[in-house]
PDB file of N, H, CA, C and O in Angstrom:
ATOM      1  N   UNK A   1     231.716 -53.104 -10.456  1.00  0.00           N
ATOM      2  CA  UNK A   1     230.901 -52.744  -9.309  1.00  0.00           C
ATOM      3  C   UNK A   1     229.940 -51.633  -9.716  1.00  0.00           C
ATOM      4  O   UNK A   1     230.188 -50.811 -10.599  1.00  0.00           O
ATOM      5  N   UNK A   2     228.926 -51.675  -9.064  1.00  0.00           N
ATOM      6  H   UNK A   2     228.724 -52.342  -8.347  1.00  0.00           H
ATOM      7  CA  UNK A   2     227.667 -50.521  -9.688  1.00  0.00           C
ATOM      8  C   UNK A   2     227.600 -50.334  -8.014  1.00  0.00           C
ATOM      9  O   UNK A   2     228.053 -50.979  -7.068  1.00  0.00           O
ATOM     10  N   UNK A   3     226.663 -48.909  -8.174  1.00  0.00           N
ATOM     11  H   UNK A   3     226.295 -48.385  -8.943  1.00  0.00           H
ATOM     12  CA  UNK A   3     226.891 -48.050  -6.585  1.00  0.00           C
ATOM     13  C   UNK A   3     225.012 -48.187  -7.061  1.00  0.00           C
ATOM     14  O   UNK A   3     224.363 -48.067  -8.100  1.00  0.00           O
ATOM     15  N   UNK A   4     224.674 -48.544  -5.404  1.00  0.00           N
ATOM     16  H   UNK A   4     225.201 -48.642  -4.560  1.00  0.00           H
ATOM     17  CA  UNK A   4     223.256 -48.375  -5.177  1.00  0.00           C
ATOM     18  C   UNK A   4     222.900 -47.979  -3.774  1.00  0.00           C
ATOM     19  O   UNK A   4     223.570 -48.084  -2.746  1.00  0.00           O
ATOM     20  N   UNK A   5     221.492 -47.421  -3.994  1.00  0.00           N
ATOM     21  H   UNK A   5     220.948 -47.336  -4.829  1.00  0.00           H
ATOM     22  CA  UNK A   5     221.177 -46.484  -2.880  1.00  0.00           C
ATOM     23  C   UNK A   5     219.633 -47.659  -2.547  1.00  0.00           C
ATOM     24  O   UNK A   5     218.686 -47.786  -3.323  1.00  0.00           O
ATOM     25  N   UNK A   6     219.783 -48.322  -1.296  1.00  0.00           N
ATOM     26  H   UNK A   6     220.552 -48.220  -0.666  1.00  0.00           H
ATOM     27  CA  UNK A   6     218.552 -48.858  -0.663  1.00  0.00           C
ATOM     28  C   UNK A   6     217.613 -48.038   0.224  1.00  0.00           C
ATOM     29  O   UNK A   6     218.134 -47.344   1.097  1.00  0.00           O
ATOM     30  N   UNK A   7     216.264 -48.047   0.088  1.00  0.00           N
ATOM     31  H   UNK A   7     215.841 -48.611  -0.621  1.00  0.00           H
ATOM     32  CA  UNK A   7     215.355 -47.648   0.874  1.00  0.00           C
ATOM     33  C   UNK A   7     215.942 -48.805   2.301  1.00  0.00           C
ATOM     34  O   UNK A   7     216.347 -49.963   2.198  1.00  0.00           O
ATOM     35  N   UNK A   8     215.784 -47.949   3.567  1.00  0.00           N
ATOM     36  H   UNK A   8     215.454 -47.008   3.651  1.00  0.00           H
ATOM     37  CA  UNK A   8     215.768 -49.495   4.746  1.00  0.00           C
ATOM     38  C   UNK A   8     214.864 -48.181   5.951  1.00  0.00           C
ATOM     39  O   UNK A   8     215.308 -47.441   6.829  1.00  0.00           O
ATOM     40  N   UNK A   9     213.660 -48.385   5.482  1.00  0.00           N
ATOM     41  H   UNK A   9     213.299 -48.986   4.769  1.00  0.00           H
ATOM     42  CA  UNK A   9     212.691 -48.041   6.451  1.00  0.00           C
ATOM     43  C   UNK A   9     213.105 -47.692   7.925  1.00  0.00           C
ATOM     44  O   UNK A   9     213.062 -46.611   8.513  1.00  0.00           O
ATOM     45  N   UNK A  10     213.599 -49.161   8.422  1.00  0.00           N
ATOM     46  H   UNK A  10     213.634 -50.039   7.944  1.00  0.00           H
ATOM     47  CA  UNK A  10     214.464 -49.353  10.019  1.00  0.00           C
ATOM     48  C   UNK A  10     215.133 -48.460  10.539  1.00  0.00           C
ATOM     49  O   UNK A  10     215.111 -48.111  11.720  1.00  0.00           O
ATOM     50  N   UNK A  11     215.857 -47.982   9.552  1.00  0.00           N
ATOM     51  H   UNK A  11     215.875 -48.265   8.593  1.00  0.00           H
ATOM     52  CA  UNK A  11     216.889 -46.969  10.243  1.00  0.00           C
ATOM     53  C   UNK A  11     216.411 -46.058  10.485  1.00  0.00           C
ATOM     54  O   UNK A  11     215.704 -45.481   9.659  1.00  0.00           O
ATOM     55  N   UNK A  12     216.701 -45.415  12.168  1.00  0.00           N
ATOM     56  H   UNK A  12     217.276 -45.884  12.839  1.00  0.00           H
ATOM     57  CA  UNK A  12     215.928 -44.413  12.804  1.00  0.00           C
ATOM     58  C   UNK A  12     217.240 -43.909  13.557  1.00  0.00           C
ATOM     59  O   UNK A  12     217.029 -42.972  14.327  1.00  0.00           O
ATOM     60  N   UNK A  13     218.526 -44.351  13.478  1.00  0.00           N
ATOM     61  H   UNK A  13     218.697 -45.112  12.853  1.00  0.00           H
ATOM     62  CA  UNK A  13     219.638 -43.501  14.505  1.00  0.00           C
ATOM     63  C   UNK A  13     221.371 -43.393  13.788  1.00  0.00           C
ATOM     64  O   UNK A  13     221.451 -43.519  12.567  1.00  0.00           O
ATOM     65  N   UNK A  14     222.239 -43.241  14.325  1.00  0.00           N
ATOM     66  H   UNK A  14     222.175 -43.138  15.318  1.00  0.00           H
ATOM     67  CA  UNK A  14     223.756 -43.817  13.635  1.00  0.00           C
ATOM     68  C   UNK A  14     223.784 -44.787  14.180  1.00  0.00           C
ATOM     69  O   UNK A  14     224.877 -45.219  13.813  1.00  0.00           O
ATOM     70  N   UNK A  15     223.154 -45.912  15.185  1.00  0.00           N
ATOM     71  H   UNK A  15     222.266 -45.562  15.483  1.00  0.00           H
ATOM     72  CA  UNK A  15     223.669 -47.150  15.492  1.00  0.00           C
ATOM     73  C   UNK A  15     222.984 -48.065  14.644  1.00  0.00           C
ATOM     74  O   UNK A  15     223.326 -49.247  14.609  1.00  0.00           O
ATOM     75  N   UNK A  16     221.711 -47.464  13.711  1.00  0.00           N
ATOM     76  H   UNK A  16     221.433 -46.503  13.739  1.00  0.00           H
ATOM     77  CA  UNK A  16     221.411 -48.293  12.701  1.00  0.00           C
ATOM     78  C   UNK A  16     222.324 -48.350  11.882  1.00  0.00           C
ATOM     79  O   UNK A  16     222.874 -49.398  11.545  1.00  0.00           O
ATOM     80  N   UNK A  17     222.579 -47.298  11.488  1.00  0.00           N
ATOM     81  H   UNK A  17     222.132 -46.446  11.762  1.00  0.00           H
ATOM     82  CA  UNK A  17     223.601 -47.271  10.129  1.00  0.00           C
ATOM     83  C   UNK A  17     224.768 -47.907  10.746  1.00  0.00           C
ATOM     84  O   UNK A  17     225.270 -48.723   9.973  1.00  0.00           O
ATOM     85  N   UNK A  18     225.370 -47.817  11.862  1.00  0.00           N
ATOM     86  H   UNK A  18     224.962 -47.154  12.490  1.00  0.00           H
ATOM     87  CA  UNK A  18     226.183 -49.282  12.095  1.00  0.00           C
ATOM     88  C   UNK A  18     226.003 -50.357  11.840  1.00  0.00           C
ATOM     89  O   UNK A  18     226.707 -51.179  11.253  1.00  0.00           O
ATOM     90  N   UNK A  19     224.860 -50.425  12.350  1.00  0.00           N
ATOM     91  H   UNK A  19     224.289 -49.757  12.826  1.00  0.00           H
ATOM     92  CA  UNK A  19     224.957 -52.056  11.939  1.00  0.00           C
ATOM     93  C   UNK A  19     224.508 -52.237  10.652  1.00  0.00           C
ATOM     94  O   UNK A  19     224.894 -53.298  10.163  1.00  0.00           O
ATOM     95  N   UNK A  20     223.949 -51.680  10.072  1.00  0.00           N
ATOM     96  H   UNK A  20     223.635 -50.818  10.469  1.00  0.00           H
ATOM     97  CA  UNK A  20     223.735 -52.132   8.264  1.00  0.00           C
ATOM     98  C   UNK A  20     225.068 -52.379   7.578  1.00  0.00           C
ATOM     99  O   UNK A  20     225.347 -53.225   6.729  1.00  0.00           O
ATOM    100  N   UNK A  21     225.851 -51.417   8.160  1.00  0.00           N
ATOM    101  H   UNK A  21     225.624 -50.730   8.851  1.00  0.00           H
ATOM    102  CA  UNK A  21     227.968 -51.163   7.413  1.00  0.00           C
ATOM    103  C   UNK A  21     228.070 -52.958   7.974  1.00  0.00           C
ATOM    104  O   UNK A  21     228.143 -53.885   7.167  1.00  0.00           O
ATOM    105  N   UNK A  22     228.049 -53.180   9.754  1.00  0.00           N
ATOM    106  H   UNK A  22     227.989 -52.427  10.410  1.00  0.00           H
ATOM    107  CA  UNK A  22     228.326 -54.538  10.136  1.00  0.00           C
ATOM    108  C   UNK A  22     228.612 -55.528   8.720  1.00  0.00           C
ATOM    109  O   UNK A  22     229.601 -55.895   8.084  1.00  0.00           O
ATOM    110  N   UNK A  23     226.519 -55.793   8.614  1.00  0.00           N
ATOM    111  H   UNK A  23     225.715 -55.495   9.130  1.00  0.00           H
ATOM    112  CA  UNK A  23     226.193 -56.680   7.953  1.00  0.00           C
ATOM    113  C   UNK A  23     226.552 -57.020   6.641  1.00  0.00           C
ATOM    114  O   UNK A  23     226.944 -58.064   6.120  1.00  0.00           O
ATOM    115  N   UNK A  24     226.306 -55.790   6.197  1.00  0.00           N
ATOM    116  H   UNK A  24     225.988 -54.942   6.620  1.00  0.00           H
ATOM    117  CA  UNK A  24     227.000 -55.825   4.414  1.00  0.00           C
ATOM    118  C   UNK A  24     228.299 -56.523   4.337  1.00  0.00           C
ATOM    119  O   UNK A  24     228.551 -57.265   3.388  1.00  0.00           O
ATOM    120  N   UNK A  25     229.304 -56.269   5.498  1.00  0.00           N
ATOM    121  H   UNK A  25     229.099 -55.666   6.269  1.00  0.00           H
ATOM    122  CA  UNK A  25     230.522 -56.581   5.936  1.00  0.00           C
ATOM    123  C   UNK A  25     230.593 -58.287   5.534  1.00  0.00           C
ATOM    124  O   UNK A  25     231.623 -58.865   5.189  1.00  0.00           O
ATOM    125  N   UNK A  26     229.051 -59.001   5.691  1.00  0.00           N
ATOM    126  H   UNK A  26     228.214 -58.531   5.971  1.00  0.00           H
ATOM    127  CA  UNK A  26     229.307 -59.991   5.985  1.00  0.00           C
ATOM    128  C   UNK A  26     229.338 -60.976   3.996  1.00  0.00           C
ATOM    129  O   UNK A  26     229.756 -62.023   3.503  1.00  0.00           O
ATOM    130  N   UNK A  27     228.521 -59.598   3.528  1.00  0.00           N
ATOM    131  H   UNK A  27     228.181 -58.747   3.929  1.00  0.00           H
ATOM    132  CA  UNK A  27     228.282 -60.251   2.356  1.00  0.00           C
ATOM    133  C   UNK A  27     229.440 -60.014   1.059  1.00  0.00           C
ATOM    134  O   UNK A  27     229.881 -58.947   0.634  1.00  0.00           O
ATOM    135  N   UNK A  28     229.704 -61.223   0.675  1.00  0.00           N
ATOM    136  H   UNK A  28     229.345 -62.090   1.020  1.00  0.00           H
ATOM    137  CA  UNK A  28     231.236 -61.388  -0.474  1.00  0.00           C
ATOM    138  C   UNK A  28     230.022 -60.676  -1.899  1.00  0.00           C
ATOM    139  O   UNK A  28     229.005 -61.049  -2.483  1.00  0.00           O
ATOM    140  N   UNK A  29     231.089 -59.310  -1.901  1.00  0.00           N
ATOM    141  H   UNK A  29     231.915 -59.008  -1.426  1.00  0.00           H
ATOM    142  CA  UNK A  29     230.427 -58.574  -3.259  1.00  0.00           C
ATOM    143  C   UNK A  29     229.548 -57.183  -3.042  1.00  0.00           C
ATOM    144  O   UNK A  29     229.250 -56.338  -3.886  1.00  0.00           O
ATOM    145  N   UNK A  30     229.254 -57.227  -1.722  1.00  0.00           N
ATOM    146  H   UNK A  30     229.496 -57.913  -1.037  1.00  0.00           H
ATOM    147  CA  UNK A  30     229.252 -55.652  -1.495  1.00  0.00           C
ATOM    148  C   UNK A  30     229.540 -54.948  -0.483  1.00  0.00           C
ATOM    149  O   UNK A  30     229.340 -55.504   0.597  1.00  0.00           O
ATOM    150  N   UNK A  31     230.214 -53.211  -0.441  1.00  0.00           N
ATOM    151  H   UNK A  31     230.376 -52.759  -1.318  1.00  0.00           H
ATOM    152  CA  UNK A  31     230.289 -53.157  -0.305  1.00  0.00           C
ATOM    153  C   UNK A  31     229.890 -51.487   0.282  1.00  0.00           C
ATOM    154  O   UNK A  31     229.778 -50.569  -0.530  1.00  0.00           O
ATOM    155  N   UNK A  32     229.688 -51.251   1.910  1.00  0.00           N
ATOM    156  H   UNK A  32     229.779 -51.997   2.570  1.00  0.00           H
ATOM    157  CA  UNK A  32     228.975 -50.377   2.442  1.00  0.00           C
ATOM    158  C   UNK A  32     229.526 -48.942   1.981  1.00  0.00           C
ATOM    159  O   UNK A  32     230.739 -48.740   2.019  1.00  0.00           O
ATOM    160  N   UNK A  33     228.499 -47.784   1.476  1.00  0.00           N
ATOM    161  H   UNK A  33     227.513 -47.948   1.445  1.00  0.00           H
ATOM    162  CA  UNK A  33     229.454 -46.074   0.794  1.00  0.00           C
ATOM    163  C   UNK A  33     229.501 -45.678   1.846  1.00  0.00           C
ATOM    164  O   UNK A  33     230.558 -45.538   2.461  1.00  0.00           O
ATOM    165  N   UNK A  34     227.440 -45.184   2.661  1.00  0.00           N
ATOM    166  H   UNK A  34     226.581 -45.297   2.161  1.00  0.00           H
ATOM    167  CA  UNK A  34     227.416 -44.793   3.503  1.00  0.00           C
ATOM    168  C   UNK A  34     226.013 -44.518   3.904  1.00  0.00           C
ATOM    169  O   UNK A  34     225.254 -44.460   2.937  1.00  0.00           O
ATOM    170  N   UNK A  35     225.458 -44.333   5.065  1.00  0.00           N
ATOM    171  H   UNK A  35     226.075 -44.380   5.851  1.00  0.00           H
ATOM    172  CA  UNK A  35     224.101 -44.468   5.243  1.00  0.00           C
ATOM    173  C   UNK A  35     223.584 -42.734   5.571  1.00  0.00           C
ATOM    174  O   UNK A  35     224.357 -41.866   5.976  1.00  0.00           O
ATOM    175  N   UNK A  36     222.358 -42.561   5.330  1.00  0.00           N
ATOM    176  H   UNK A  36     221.730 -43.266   5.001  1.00  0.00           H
ATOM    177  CA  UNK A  36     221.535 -41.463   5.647  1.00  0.00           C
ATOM    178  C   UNK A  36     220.092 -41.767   6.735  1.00  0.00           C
ATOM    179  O   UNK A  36     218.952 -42.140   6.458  1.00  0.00           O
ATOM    180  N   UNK A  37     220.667 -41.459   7.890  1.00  0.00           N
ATOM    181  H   UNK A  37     221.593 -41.156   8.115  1.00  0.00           H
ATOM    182  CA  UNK A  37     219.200 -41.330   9.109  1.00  0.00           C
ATOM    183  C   UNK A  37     218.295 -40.792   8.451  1.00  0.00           C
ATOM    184  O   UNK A  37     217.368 -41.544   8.151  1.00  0.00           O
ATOM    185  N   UNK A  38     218.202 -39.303   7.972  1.00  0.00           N
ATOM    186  H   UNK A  38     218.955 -38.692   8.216  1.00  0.00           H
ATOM    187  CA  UNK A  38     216.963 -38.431   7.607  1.00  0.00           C
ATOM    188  C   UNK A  38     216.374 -39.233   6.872  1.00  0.00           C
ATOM    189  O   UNK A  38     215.322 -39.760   7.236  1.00  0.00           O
ATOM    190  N   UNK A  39     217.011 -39.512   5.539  1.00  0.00           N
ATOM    191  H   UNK A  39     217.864 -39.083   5.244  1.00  0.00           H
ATOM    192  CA  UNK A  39     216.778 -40.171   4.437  1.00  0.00           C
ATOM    193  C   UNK A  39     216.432 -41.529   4.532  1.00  0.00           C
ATOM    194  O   UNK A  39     216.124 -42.046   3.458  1.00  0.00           O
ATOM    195  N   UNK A  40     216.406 -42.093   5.317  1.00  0.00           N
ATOM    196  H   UNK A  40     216.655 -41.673   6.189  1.00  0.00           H
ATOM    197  CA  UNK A  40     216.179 -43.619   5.561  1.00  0.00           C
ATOM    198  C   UNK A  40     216.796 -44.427   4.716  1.00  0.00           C
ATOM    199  O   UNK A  40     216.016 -45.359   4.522  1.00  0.00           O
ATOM    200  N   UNK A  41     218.193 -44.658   3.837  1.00  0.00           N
ATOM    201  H   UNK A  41     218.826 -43.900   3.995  1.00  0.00           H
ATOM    202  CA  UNK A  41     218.789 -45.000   3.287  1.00  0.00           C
ATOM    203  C   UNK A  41     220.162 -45.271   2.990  1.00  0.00           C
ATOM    204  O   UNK A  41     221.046 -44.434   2.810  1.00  0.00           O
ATOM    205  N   UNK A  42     220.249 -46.396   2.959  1.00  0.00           N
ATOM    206  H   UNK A  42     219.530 -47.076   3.105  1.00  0.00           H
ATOM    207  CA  UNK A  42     221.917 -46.919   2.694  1.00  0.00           C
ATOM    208  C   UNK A  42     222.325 -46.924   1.174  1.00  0.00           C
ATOM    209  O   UNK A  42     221.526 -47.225   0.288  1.00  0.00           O
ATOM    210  N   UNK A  43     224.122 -46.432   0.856  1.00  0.00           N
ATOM    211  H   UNK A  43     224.771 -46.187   1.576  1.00  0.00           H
ATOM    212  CA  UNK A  43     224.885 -46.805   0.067  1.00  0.00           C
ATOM    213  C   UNK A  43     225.286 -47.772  -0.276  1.00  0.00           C
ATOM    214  O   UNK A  43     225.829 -48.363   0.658  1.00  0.00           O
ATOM    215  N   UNK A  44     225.317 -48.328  -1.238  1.00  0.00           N
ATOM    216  H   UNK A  44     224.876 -47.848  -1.996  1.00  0.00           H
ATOM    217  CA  UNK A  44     226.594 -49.802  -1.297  1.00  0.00           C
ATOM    218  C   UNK A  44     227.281 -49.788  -2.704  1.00  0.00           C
ATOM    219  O   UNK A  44     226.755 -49.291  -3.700  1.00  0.00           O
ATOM    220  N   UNK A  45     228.168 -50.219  -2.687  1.00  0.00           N
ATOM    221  H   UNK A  45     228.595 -50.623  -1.878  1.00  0.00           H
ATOM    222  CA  UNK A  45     228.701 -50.832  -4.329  1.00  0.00           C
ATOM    223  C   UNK A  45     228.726 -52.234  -4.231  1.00  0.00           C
ATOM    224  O   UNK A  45     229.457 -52.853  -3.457  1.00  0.00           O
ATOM    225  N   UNK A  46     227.795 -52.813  -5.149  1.00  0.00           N
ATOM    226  H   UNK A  46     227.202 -52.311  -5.778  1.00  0.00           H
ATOM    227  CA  UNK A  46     227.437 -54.467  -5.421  1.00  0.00           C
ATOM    228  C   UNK A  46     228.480 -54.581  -6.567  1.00  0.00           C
ATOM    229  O   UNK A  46     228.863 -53.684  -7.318  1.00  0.00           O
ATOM    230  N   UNK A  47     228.860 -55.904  -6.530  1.00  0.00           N
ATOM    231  H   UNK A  47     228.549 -56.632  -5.919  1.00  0.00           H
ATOM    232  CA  UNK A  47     229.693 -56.781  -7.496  1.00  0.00           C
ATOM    233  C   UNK A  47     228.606 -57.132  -8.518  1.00  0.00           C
ATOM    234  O   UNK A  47     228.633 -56.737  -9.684  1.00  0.00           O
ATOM    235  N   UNK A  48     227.895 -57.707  -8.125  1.00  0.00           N
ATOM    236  H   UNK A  48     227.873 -58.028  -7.178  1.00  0.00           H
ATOM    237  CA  UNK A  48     226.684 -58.455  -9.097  1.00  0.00           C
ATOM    238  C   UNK A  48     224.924 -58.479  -8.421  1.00  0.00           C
ATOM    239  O   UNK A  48     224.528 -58.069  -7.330  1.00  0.00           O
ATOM    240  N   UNK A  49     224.318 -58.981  -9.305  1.00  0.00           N
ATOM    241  H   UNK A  49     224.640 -59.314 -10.192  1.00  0.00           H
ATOM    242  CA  UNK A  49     222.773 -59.367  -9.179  1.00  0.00           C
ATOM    243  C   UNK A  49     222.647 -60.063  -7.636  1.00  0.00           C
ATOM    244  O   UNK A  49     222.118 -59.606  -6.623  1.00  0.00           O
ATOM    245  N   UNK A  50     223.378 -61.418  -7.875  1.00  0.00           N
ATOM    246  H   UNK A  50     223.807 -61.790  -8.698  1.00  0.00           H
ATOM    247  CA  UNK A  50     223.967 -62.499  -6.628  1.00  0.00           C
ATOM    248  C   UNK A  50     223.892 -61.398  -5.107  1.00  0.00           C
ATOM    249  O   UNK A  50     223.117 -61.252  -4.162  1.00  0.00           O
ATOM    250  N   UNK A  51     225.201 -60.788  -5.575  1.00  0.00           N
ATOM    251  H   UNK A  51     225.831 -60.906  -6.342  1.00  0.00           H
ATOM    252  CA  UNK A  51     225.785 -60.209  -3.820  1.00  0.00           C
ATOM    253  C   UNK A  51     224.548 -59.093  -3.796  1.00  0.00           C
ATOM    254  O   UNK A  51     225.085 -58.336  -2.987  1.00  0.00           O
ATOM    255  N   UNK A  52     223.514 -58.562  -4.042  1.00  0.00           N
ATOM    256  H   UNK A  52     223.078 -59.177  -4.699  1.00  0.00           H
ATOM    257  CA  UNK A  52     222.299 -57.356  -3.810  1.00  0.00           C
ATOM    258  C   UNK A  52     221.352 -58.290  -3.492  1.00  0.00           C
ATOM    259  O   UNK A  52     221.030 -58.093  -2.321  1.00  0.00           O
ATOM    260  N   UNK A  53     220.648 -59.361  -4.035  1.00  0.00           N
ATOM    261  H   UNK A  53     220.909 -59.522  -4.987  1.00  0.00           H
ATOM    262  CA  UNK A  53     220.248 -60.526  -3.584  1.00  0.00           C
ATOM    263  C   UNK A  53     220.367 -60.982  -1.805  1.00  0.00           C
ATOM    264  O   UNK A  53     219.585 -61.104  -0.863  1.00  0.00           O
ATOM    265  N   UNK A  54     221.674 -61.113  -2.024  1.00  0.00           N
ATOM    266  H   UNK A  54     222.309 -61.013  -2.789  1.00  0.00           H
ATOM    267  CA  UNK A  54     222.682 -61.328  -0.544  1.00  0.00           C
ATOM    268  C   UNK A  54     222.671 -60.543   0.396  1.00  0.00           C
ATOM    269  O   UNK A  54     222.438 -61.007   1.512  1.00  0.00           O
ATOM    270  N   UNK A  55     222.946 -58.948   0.224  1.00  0.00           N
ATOM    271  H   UNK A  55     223.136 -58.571  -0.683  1.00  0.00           H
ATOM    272  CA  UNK A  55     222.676 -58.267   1.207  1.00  0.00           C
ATOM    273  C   UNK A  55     221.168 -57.822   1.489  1.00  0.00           C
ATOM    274  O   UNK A  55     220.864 -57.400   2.605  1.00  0.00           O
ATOM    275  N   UNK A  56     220.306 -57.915   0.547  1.00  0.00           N
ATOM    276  H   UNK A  56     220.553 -58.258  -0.360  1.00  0.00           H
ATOM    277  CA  UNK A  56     218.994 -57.654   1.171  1.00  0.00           C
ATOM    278  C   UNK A  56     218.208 -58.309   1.889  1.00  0.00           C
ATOM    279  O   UNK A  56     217.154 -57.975   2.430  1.00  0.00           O
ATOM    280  N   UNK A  57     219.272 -60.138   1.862  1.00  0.00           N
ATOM    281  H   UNK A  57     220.129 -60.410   1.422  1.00  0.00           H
ATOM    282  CA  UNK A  57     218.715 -61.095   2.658  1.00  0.00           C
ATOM    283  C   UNK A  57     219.241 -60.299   3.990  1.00  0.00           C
ATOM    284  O   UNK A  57     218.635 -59.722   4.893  1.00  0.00           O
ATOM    285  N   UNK A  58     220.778 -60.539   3.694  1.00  0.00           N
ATOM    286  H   UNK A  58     221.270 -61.007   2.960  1.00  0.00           H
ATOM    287  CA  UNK A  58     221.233 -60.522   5.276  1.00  0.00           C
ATOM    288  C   UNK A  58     220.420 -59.420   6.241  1.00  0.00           C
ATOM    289  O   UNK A  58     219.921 -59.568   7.357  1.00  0.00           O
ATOM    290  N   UNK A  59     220.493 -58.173   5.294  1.00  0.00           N
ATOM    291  H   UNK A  59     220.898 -58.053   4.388  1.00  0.00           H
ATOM    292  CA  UNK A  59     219.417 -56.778   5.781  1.00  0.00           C
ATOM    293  C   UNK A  59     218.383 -57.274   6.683  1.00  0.00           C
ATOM    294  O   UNK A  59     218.354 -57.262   7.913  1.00  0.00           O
ATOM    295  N   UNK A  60     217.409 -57.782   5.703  1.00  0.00           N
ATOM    296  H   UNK A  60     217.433 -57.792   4.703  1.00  0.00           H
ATOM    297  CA  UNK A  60     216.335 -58.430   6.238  1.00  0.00           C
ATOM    298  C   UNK A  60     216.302 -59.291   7.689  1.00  0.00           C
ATOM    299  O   UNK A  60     215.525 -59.091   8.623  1.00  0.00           O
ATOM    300  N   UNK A  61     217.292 -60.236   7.614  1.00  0.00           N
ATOM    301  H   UNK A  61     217.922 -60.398   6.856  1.00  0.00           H
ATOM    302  CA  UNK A  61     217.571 -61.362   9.048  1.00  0.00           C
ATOM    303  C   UNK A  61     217.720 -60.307   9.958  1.00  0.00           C
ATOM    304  O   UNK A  61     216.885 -60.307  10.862  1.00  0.00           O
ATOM    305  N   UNK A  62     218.776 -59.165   9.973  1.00  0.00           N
ATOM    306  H   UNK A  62     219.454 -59.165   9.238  1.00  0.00           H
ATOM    307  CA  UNK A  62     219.485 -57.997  10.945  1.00  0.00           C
ATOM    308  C   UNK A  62     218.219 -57.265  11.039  1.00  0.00           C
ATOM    309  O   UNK A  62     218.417 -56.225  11.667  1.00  0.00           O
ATOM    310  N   UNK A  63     216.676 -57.418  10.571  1.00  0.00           N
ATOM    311  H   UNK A  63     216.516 -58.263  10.061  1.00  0.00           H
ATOM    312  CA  UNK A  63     215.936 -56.536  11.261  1.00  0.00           C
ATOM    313  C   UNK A  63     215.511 -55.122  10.131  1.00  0.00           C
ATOM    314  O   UNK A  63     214.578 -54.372  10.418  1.00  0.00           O
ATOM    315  N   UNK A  64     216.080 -54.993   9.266  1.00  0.00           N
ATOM    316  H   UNK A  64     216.838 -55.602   9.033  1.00  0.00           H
ATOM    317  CA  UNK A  64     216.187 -53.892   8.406  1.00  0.00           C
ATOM    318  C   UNK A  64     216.177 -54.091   6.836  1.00  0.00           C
ATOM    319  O   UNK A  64     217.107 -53.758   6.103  1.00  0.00           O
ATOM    320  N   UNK A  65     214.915 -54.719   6.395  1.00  0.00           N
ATOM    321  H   UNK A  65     214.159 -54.989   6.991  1.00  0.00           H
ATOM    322  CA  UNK A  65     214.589 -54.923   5.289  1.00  0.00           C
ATOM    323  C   UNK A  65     214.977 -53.459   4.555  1.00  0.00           C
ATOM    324  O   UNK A  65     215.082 -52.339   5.056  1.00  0.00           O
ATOM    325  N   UNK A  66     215.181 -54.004   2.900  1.00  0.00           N
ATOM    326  H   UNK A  66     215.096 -54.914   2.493  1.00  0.00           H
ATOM    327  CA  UNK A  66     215.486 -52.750   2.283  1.00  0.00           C
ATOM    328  C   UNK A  66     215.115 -53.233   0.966  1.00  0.00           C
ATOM    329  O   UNK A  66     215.192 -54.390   0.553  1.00  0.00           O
ATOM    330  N   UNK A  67     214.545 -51.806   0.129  1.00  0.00           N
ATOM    331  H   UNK A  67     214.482 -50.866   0.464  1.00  0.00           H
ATOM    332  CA  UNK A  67     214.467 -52.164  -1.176  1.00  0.00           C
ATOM    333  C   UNK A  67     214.795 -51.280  -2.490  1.00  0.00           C
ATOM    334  O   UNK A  67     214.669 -51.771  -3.611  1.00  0.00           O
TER     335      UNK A  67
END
């Protein structure tokens, strides 16, 4: 697992950063550290290339592109 930090513009409160933890939830291979409001940015630890792929889709569908 490798630990990465996403830009996600979207997030403007803690109920964003809820639901980004949600979604990641949904994707096999990563998994949510922790998010920053100020910072506009989420944690994760990815399994692979595949599951970061995966969650930036799911990100994206939930409204909260990230890069």
């Amino acid at each position: 697992m490798k630990t990465i930090t996403l830009s996600i513009p979207n997030i403007s409160c803690n109920h964003c950063v809820m639901t980004v933890q949600r979604e990641a939830g949904f994707v096999d291979g990563a998994d949510f550290v922790s998010g920053d409001v100020a910072a506009k940015t989420a944690t994760f630890q990815v399994a692979s290339d595949e599951a970061l792929t995966a969650l930036k889709s799911m990100l994206a569908e939930a409204g909260y592109p990230a890069s």
